[in-house]
C-alpha positions as CSV (number, residue, x, y, z in Angstrom):
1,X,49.5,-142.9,-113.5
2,X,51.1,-146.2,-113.3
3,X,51.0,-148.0,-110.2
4,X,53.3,-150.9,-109.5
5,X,53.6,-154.1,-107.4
6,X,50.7,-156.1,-106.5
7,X,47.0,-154.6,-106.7
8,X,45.2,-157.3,-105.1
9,X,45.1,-157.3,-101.6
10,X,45.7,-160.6,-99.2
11,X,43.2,-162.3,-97.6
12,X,43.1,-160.5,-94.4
13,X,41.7,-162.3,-90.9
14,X,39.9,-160.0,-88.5
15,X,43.6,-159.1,-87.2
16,X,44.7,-157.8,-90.6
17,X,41.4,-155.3,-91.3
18,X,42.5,-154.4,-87.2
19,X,45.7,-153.5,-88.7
20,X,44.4,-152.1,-91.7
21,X,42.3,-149.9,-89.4
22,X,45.2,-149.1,-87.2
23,X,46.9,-147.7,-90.2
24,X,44.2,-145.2,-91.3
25,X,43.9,-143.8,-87.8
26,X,47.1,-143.0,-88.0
27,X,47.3,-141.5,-91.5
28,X,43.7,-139.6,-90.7
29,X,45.6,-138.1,-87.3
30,X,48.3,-137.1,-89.2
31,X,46.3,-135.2,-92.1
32,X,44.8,-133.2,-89.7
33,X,48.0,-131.5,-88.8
34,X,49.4,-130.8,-91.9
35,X,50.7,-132.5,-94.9
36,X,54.4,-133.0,-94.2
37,X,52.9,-135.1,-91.2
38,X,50.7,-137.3,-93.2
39,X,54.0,-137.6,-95.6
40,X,56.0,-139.1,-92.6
41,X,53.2,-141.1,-91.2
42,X,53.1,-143.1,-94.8
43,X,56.7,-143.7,-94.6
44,X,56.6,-145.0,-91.1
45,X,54.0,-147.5,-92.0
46,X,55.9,-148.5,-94.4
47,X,59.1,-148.6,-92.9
48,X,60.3,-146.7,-96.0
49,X,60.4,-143.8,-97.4
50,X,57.5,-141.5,-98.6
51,X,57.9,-138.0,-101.6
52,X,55.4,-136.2,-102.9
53,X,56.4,-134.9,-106.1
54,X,55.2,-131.8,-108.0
55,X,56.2,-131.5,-112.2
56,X,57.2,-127.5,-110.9
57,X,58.3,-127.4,-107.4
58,X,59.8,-130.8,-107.2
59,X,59.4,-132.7,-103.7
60,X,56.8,-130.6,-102.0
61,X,57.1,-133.4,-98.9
62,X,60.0,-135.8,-98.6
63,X,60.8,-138.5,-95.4
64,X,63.4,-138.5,-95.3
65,X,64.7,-135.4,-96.6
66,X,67.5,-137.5,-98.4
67,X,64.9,-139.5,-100.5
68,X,63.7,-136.6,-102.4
69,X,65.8,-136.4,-105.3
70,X,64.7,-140.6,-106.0
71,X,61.0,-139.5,-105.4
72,X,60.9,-137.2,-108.1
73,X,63.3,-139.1,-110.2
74,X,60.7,-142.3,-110.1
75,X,57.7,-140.1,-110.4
76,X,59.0,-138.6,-113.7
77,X,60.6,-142.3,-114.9
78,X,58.0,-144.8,-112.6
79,X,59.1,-147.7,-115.1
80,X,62.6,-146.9,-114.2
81,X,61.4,-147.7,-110.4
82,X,59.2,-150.3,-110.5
83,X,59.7,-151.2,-106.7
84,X,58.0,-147.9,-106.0
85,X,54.0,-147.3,-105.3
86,X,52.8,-144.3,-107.2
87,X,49.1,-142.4,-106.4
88,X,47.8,-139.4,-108.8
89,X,47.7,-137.0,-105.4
90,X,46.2,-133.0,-105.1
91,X,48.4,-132.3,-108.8
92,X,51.3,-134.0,-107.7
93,X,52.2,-137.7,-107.8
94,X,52.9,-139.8,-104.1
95,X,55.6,-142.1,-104.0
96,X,55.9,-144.6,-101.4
97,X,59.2,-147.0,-101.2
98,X,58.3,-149.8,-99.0
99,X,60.6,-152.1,-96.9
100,X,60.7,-155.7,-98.5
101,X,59.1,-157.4,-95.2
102,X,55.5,-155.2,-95.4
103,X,53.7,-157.0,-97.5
104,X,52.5,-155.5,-100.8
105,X,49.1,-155.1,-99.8
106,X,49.7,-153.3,-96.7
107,X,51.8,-150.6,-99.0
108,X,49.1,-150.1,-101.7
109,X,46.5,-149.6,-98.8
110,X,48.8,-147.0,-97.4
111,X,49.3,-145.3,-100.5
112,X,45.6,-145.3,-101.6
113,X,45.0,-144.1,-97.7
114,X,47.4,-141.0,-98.3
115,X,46.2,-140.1,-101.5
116,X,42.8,-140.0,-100.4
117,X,43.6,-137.8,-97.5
118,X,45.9,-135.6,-99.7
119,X,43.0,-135.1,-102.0
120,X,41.1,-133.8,-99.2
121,X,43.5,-131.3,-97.9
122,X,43.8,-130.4,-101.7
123,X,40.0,-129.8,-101.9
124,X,39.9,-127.7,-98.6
125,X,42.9,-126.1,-100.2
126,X,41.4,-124.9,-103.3
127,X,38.0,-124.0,-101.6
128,X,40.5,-121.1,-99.4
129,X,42.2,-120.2,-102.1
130,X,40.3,-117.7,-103.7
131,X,40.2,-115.8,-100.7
132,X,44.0,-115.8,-99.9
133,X,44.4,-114.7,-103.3
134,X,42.2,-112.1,-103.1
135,X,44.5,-111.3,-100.1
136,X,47.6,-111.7,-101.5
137,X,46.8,-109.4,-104.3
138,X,45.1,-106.8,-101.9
139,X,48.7,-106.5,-100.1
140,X,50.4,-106.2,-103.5
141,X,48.2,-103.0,-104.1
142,X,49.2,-101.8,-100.2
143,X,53.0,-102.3,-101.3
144,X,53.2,-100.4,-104.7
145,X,50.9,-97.6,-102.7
146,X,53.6,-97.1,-100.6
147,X,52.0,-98.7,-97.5
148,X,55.1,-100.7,-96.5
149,X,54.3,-100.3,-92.7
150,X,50.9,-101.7,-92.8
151,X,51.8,-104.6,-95.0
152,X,55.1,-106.1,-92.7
153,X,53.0,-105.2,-89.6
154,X,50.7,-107.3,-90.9
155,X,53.1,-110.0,-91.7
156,X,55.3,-110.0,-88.5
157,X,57.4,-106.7,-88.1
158,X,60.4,-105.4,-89.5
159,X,62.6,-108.6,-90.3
160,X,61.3,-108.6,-93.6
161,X,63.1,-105.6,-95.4
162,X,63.6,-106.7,-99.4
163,X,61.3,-107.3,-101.8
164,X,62.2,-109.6,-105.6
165,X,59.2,-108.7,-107.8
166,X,58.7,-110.9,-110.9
167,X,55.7,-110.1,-113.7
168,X,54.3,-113.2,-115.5
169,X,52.1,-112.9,-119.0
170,X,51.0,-115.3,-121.3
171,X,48.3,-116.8,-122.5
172,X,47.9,-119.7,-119.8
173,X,47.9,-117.3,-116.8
174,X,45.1,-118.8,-114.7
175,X,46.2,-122.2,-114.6
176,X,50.1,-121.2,-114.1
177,X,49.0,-118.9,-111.2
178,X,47.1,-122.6,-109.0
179,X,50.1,-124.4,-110.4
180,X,52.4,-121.7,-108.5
181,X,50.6,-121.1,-105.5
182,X,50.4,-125.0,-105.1
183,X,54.0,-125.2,-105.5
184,X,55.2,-122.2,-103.7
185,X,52.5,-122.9,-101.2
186,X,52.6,-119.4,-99.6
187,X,51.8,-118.4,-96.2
188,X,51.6,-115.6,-94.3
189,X,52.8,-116.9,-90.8
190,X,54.6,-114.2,-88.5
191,X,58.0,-113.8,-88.3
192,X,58.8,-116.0,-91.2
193,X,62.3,-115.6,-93.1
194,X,60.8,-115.0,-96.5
195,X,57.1,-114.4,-97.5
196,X,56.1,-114.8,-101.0
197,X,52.7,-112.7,-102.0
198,X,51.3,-113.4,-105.6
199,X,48.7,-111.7,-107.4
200,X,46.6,-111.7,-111.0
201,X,46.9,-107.4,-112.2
202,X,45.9,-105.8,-115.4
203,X,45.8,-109.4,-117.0
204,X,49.4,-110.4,-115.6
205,X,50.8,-112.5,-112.5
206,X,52.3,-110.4,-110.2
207,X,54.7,-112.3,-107.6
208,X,56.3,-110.2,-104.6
209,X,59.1,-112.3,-102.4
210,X,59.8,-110.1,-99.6
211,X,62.9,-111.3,-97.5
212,X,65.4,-110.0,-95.5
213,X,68.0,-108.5,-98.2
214,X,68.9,-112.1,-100.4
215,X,66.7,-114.4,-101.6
216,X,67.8,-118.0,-102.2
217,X,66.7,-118.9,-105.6
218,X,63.8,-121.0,-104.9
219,X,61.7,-118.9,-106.6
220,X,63.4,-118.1,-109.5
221,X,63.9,-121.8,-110.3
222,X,60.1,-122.2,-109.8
223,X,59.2,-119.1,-111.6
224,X,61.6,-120.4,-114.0
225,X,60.3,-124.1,-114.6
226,X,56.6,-122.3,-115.0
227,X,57.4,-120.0,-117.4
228,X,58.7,-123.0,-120.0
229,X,56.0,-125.2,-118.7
230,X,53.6,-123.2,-119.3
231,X,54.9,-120.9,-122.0
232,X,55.1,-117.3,-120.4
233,X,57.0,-114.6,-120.5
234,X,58.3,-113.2,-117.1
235,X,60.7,-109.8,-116.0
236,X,62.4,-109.9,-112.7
237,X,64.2,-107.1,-110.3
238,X,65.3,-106.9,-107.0
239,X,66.3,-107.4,-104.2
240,X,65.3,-103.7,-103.8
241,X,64.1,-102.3,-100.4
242,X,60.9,-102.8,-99.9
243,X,60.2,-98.8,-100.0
244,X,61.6,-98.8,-103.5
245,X,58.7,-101.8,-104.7
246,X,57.1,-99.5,-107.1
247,X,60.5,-99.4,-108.8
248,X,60.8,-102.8,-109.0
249,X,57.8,-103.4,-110.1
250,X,57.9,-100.9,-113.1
251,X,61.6,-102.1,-113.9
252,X,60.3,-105.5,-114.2
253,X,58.0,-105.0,-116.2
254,X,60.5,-103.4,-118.3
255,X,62.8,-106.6,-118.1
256,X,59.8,-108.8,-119.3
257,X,59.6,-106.7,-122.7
258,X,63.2,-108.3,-123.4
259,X,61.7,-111.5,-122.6
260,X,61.9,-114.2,-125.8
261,X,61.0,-117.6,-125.8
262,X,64.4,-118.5,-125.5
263,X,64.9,-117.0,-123.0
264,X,62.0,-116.7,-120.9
265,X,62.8,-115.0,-117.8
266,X,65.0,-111.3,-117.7
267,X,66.2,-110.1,-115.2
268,X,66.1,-106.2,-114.9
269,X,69.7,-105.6,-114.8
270,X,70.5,-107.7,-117.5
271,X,68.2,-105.3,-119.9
272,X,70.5,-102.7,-121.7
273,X,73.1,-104.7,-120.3
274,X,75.7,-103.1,-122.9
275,X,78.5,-103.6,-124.3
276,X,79.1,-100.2,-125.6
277,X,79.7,-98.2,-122.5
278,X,82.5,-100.3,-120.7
279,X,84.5,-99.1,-124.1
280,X,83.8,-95.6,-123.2
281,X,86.3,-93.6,-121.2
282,X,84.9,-93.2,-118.3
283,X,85.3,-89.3,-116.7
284,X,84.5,-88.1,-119.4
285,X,81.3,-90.0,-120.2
286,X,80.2,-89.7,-116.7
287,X,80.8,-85.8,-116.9
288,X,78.7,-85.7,-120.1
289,X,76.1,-87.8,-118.4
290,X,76.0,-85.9,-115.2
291,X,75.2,-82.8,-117.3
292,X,72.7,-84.0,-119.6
293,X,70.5,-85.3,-116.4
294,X,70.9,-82.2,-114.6
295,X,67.7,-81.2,-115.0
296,X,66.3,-84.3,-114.3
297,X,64.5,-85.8,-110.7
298,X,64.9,-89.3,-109.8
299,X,61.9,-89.7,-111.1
300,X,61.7,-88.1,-114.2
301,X,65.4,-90.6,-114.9
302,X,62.8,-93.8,-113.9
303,X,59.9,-92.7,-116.0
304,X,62.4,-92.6,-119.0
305,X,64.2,-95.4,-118.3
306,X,61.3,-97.3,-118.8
307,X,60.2,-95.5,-121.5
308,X,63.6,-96.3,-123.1
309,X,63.7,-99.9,-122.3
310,X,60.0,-101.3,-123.1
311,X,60.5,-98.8,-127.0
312,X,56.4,-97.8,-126.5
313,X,54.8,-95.6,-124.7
314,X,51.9,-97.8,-123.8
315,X,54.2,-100.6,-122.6
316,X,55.2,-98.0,-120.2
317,X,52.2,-96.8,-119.4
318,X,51.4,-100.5,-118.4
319,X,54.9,-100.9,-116.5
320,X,54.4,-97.6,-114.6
321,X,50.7,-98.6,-113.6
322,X,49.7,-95.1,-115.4
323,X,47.8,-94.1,-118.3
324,X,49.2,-94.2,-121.8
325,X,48.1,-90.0,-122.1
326,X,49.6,-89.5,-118.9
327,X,53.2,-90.6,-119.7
328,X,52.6,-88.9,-123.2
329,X,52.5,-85.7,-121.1
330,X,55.4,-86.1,-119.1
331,X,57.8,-87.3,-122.0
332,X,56.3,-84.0,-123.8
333,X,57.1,-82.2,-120.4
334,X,60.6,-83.7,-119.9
335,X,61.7,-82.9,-123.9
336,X,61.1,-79.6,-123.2
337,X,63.0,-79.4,-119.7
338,X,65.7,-81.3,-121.8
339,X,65.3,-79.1,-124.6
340,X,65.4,-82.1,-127.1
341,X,63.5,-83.4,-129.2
342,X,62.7,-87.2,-127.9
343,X,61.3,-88.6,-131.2
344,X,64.7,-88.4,-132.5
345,X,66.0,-92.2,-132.8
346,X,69.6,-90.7,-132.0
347,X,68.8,-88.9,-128.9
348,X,66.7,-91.5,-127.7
349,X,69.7,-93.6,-128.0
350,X,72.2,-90.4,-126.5
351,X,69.9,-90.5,-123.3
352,X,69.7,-94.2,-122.7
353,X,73.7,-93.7,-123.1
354,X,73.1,-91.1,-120.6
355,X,71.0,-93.1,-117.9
356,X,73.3,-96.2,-117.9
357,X,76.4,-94.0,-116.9
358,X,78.2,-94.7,-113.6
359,X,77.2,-92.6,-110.7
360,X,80.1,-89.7,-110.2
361,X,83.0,-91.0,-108.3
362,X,81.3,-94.5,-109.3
363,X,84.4,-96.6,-109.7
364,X,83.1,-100.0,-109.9
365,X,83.3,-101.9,-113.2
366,X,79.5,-102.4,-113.6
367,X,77.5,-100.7,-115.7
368,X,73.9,-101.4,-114.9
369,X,71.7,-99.1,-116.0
370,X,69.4,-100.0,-113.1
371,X,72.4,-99.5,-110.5
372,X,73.5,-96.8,-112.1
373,X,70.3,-94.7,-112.5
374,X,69.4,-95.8,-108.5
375,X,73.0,-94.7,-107.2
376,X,73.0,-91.6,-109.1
377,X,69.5,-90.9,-107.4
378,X,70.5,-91.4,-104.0
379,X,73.9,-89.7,-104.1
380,X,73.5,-86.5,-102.4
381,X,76.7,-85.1,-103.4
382,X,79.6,-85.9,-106.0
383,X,83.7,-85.5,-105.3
384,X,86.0,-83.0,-106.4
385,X,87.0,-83.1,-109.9
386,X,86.3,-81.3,-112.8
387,X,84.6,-78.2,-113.1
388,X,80.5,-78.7,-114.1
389,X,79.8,-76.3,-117.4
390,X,77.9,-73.8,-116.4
391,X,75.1,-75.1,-118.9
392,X,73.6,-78.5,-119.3
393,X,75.3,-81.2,-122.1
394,X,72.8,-81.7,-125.5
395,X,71.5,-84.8,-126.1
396,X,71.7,-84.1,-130.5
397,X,75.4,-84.7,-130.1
398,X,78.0,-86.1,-127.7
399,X,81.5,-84.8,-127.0
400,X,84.8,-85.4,-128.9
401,X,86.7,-88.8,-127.9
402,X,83.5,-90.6,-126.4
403,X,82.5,-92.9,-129.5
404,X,85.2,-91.9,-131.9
405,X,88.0,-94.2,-130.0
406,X,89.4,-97.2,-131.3
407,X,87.7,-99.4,-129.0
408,X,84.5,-98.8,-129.8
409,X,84.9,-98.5,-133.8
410,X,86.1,-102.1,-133.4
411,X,82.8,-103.0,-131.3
412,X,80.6,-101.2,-133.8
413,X,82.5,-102.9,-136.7
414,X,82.2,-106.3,-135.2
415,X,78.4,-105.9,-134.2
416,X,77.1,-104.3,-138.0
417,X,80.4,-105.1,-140.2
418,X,79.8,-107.2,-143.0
419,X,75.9,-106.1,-143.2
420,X,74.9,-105.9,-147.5
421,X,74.4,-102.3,-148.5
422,X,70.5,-103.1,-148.6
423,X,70.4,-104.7,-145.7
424,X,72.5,-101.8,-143.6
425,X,69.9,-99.2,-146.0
426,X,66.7,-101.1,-144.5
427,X,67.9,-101.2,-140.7
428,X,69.1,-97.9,-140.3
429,X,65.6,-96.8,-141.4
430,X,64.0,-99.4,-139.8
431,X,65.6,-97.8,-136.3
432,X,65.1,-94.0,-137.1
433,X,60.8,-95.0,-137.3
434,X,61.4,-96.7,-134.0
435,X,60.6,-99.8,-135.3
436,X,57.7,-99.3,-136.9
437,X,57.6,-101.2,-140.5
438,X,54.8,-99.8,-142.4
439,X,56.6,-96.3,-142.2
440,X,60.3,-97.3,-142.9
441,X,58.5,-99.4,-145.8
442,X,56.5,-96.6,-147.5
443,X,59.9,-94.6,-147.3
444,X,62.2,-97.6,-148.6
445,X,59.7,-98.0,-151.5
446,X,59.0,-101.6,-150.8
447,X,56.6,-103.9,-149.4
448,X,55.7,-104.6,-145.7
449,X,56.6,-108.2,-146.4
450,X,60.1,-107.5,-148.3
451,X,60.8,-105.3,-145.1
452,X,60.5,-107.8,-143.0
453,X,62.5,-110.6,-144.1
454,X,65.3,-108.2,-144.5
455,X,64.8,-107.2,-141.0
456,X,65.2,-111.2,-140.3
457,X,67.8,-111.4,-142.4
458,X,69.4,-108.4,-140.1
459,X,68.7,-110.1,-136.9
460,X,70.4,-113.8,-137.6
461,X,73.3,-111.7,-139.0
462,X,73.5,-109.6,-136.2
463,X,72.9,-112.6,-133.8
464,X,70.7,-109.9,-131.6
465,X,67.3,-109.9,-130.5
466,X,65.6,-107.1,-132.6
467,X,62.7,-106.9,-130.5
468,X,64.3,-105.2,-127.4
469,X,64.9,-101.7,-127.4
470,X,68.2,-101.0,-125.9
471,X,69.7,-103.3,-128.3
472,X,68.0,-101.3,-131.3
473,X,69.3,-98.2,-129.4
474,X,73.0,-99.3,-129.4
475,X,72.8,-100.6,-133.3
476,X,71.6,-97.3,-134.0
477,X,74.9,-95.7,-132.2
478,X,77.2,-98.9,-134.0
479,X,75.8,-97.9,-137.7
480,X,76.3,-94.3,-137.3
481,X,79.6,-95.0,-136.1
482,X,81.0,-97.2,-138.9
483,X,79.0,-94.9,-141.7
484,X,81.1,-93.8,-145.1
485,X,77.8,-91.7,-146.5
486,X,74.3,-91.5,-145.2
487,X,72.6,-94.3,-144.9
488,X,69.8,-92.8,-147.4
489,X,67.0,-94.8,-148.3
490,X,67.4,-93.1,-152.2
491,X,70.7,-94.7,-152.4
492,X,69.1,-98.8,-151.5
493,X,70.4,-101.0,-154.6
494,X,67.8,-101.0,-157.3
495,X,67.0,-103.2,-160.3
496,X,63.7,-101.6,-161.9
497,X,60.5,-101.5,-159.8
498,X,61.0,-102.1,-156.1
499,X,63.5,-104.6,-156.5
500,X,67.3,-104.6,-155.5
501,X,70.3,-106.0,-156.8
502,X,73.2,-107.0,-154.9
503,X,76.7,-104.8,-154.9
């Protein structure tokens, strides 16, 4: 860490080491209240101003407030500032900007002072730390119990009422969770407008922002700025009330399967965010929908929605916080209530049609299938309209005039037009093994390898993100919408062996 201006000190006369004294008094006084004081003690001596910087949360301290944005700007670019004094602080760089009448000296002993006594707050910090974690993550578990009561008792009554959940993975966990909790520095003071609880679970970061209804951001940008720092992969949702954490917490999880490197933070709402179903018309699909679910709980709709969005059953197992033979069962237990078969690539991809629908008498432009599925769950009754039939909608097929409209052949033949027979051959196969290579390989009559650059091929032409589920789901519905003849894996272009030739 570079450190400008002069480093030797002037020859001080018993009243300068007084003053010298005087100074660290003050700064000493000031550490032991907290470290915005010890900030604005450093400035005063200086009769400048005074930022500590952090690479993630920006200026943790700043005096004044208005200085901020030049203290980080000079701790990222210190040649750039080379009037400033800069001290390697706790993580975090100090940056002092003195007046030009203190004498150099006098500003490099107040920033070496500061430093110093940052340093030790850091060290008492980190030797606390372990135990609030330990108690952040304990409150976690109380929330996705269900013990909301207990948990905003214990953090100062009822104004906290929302909770934003975000879930963190990647390889560099432990040292992104201390750069966090440095950053966010999180407290559990009473009757505070926003409490932020984080937590390591199952191998993941776990962060819980409870608030009262809207948060401002700061999180997400710092969740944000970690996740590319530190080269994680993150799902968010919320704000939800803070009964309904365990659903954020599973639809977060869900969000961070949709996760890619470019774009490293998903929001729930944004997964399945389709651009099928504002094409469809709307009674009629929210009619069809109505029936299929039927037979469904709220909670049967949330355990397949997950299921639907994260394409595995383990991955939604590990979203739900169940066991991967436990959401086997249900699935097995909710095809039969559904009387479908939920194997079947197409009425996987009729259902999550199905789930994102509009609540009845929803007449509101979004389609969310996280809105959707939560107003359709608390709706205790529908409007007049249409007669119900007497029998629940099948998922194998969906009625006349919901896909077969002009609107959504032009959507399907803008999103797979243009694809080479093999390439078209290869996908739709691809999609009815739910993704699984080695099978739709063995079938295709080609190599694992040859698959696989095909399916690349597929994904750069399609300009969609082949890994997430709901988009496989809706390519599924936009290739058996613009077929001519089955998309038969006998019929992929062939020149001897397991070649191809191009049509």
């Amino acid at each position: 860490m570079s450190s400008t201006g002069t480093t030797d000190h002037e020859a001080t006369g018993p009243r300068g080491a007084r003053h010298e004294r005087d100074a660290a008094d003050r700064l000493l006084r000031a550490a032991t209240r907290s470290g915005a004081h010890l900030i604005a003690e450093a400035a005063s001596l200086v009769q400048g101003w005074a930022v500590l910087a952090d690479p993630i949360a920006g200026a943790v301290y700043s005096t004044p407030a208005a200085a901020a944005a030049d203290g980080v700007h000079a701790a990222a670019a210190p040649r750039e500032h080379p009037h400033c004094t800069q001290r390697p602080a706790a993580g975090a760089v100090l940056v002092l900007a003195a007046a030009p009448t203190v004498p150099p000296g006098h500003a490099c002993h107040v920033a070496t002072t500061t430093a110093a006594l940052l340093e030790v707050r850091g060290q008492r910090a980190a030797e606390l730390r372990g135990e609030q974690m330990r108690l952040h993550t304990t409150l976690i578990r109380l929330l996705l119990a269900g013990h909301t009561a207990a948990v905003t008792e214990t953090l100062g009554g009822n104004r906290l009422t929302h909770v934003t959940v975000y879930r963190l993975s990647g390889v560099d966990l432990p040292t992104a969770h201390e750069v966090l909790w440095r950053a966010v520095r999180p407290s559990l003071a009473p009757y505070a407008d926003a409490v932020t609880l984080m937590g390591r679970r199952d191998g993941e970061l776990v962060v819980a922002e409870l608030h009262r209804g809207g948060d401002d951001g700061r999180i997400l940008r710092l969740v944000s700025r970690l996740s590319e720092r530190h080269h994680l992969l993150a799902g968010m949702a919320g704000p939800l009330p803070l009964a309904e954490m365990p659903t954020a917490h599973s639809d977060a999880a869900a969000a961070r399967h949709s996760a890619t490197p470019d774009r490293r933070v998903v929001p729930s709402d944004a997964v399945g965010a389709s651009r099928l179903t504002p094409l469809l018309p709307t009674a009629p699909y929210t009619r069809w929908a109505e029936s299929v679910l039927r037979p469904l709980s709220p909670a049967h709709q949330h355990l397949l929605l997950v299921w639907l969005r994260t394409g595995s059953k383990p991955r939604a197992a590990a979203a739900l916080g169940l066991s991967a033979g436990t959401v086997r069962a249900r699935i097995r237990d909710l095809s039969r209530l559904l009387g479908a078969d939920l194997e079947d690539a197409t009425v996987r991809a009729h259902l999550l049609l199905a789930l994102r629908a509009p609540a009845p008498g929803d007449d509101s432009d979004s389609n969310s299938d996280s809105n959707s599925n939560s107003n359709r769950s608390r709706s205790g009754s529908s409007p007049p309209g249409p007669p119900r039939p007497p029998f629940p909608a099948r998922l194998e097929s969906l009625p006349d005039g919901l896909l077969d409209t002009e609107a959504v052949r032009t959507w399907a033949v803008g999103l797979v037009g243009g694809l080479e027979p093999h390439l078209r051959i290869a996908l739709a196969c691809w999609l009815r093994h739910h993704a699984r290579t080695a099978p739709a390989a063995a079938e295709l009559h080609v190599h694992r390898t040859t698959l696989a650059g095909w399916l690349t091929q597929c994904a750069e032409h399609l300009a969609r993100n082949l890994a997430d589920a709901t988009v496989r789901a809706e390519i599924h519905l936009a290739l058996k919408a613009t077929r001519n003849g089955p998309d038969d894996p006998a019929a992929l272009p062939r020149r001897g062996g397991r070649t191809y030739r191009r049509l």
